[in-house]
C-alpha positions in Angstrom: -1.8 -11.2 -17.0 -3.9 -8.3 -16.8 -3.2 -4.7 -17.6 -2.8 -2.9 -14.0 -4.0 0.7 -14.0 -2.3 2.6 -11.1 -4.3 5.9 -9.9 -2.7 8.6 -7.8 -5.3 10.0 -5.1 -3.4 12.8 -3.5 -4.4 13.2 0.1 -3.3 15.7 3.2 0.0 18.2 2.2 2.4 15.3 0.8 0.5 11.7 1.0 0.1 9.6 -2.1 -3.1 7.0 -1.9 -3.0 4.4 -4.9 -6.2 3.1 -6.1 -5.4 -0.2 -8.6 -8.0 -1.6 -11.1 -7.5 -4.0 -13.9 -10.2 -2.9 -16.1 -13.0 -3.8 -14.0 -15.4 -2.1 -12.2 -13.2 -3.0 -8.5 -10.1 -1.8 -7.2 -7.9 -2.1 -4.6 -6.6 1.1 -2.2 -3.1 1.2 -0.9 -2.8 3.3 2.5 -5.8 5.5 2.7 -5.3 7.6 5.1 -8.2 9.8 3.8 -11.5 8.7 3.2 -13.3 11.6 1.7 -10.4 11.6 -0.6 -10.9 8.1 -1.8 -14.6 8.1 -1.9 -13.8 10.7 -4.2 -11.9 9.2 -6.9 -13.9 5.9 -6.7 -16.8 8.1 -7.8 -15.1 9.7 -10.4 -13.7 6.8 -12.1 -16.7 4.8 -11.7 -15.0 2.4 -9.2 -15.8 -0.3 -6.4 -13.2 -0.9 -3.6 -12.5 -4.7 -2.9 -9.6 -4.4 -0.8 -7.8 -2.0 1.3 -4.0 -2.9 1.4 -2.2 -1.4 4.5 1.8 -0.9 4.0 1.8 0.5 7.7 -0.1 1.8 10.8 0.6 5.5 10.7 -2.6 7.6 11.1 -2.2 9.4 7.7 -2.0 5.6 6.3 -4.9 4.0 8.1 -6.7 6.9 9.3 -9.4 6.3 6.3 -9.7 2.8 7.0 -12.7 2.3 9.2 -15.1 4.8 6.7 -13.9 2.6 3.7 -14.3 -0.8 4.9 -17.9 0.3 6.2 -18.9 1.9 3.0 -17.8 -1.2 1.1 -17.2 -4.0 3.2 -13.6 -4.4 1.6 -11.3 -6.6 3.1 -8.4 -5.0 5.1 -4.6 -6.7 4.5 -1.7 -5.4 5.8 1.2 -6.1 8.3 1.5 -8.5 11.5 0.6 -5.5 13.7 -2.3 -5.0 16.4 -1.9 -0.8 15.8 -4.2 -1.7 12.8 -7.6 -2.3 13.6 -9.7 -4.0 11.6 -7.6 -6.6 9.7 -9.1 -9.7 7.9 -5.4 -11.0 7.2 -2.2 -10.2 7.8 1.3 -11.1 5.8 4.8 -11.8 6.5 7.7 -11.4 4.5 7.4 -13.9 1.2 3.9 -14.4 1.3 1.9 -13.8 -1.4 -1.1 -12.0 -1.2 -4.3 -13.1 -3.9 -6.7 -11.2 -5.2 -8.6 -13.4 -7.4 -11.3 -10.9 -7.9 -9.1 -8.2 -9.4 -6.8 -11.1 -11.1 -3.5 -9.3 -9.5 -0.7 -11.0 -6.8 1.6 -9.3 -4.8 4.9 -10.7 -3.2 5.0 -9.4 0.5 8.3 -7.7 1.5 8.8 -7.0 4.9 10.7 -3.8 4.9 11.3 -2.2 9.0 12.7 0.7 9.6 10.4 3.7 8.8 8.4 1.4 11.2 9.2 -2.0 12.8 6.4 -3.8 11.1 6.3 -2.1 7.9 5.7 -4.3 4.6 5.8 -3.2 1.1 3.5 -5.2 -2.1 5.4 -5.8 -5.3 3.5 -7.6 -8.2 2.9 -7.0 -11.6 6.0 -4.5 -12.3 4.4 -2.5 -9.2 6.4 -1.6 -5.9 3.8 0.0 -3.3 6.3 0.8 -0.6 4.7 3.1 1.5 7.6 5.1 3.7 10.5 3.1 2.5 11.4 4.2 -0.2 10.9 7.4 -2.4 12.1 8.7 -6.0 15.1 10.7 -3.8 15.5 9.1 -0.6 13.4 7.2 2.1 11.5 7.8 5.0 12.0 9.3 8.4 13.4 6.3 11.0 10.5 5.9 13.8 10.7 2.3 15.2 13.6 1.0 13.4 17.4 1.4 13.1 19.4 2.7 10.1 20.7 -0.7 10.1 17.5 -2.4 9.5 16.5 0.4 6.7 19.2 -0.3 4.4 18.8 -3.6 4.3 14.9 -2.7 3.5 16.4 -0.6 0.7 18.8 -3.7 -0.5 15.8 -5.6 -0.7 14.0 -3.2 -2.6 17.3 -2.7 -5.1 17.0 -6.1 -6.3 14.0 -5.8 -7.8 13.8 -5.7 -11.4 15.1 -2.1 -12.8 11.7 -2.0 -14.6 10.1 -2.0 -11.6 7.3 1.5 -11.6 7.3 2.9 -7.8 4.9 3.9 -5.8 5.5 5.7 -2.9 3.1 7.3 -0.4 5.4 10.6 -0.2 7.5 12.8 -1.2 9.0 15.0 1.5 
């Protein structure tokens, strides 16, 4: 298995972008909802993006999408939705989601109620959970129903208590 290396690209007042490499030259962005940003931090830590993994299709997620997938002709993955333009695949809950390229799998949780198509990636002792779930609480309810985010958070609970989290806030 290869060693994941998790980078924070701060983005906006209180967004969290995650770049993830495996000691290669390509990575992977989780929810970049800023472009500029991004571009950025690939630059800096001499990084090509391969894939652009989309948790959920809020504008401060996916607003960076179209700039990144033309600079590098990444592949965009993400949720059953049609609010996210662009996407070369989508996932459903239990699908796993390869990228050879980088070496790393992710399980696909679906995980509604920040949104009602939200998904979260969970592979290689990594949760990316977008608006689910943060280190003291969870996201504001827009599409779904408290019902339907506690059982998202259940979910998440029964992941390994190793598990490192990644969350795209903290408000």
């Amino acid at each position: 298995m290869p060693e994941v290396t998790v980078i924070a690209v701060p983005a906006f007042a209180d967004n969290y972008i995650w770049l993830i490499s495996t000691g290669g030259t390509e990575c992977a962005v989780v929810d970049p909802g800023d472009a500029q940003a991004v571009l950025e931090a690939l630059d800096q830590h001499g990084l090509q993006l391969h894939s652009i993994l989309i948790t959920h299709h809020h504008p401060d997620h996916i607003g960076g999408v179209p700039r990144l997938a033309e600079a590098s002709g990444a592949e965009i993955l993400g949720p059953h939705d049609p609010r996210i333009p662009g996407q070369s695949r989508s996932f459903s809950d239990g699908e796993r989601l390869s990228l050879p390229a980088l070496e790393l799998e992710f399980q696909v949780i679906e995980v509604p109620g920040h949104t009602s198509s939200h998904i979260a990636f969970y592979g290689h002792g990594c949760l990316f959970c977008g608006d689910t779930l943060f280190s003291v609480g969870c996201g504001r309810l827009f599409e779904g129903t408290p019902e339907q985010m506690q059982s998202s958070l259940d979910k998440l609970a029964k992941l390994p208590p190793e598990t490192q989290v990644f969350c795209a806030h903290e408000y």
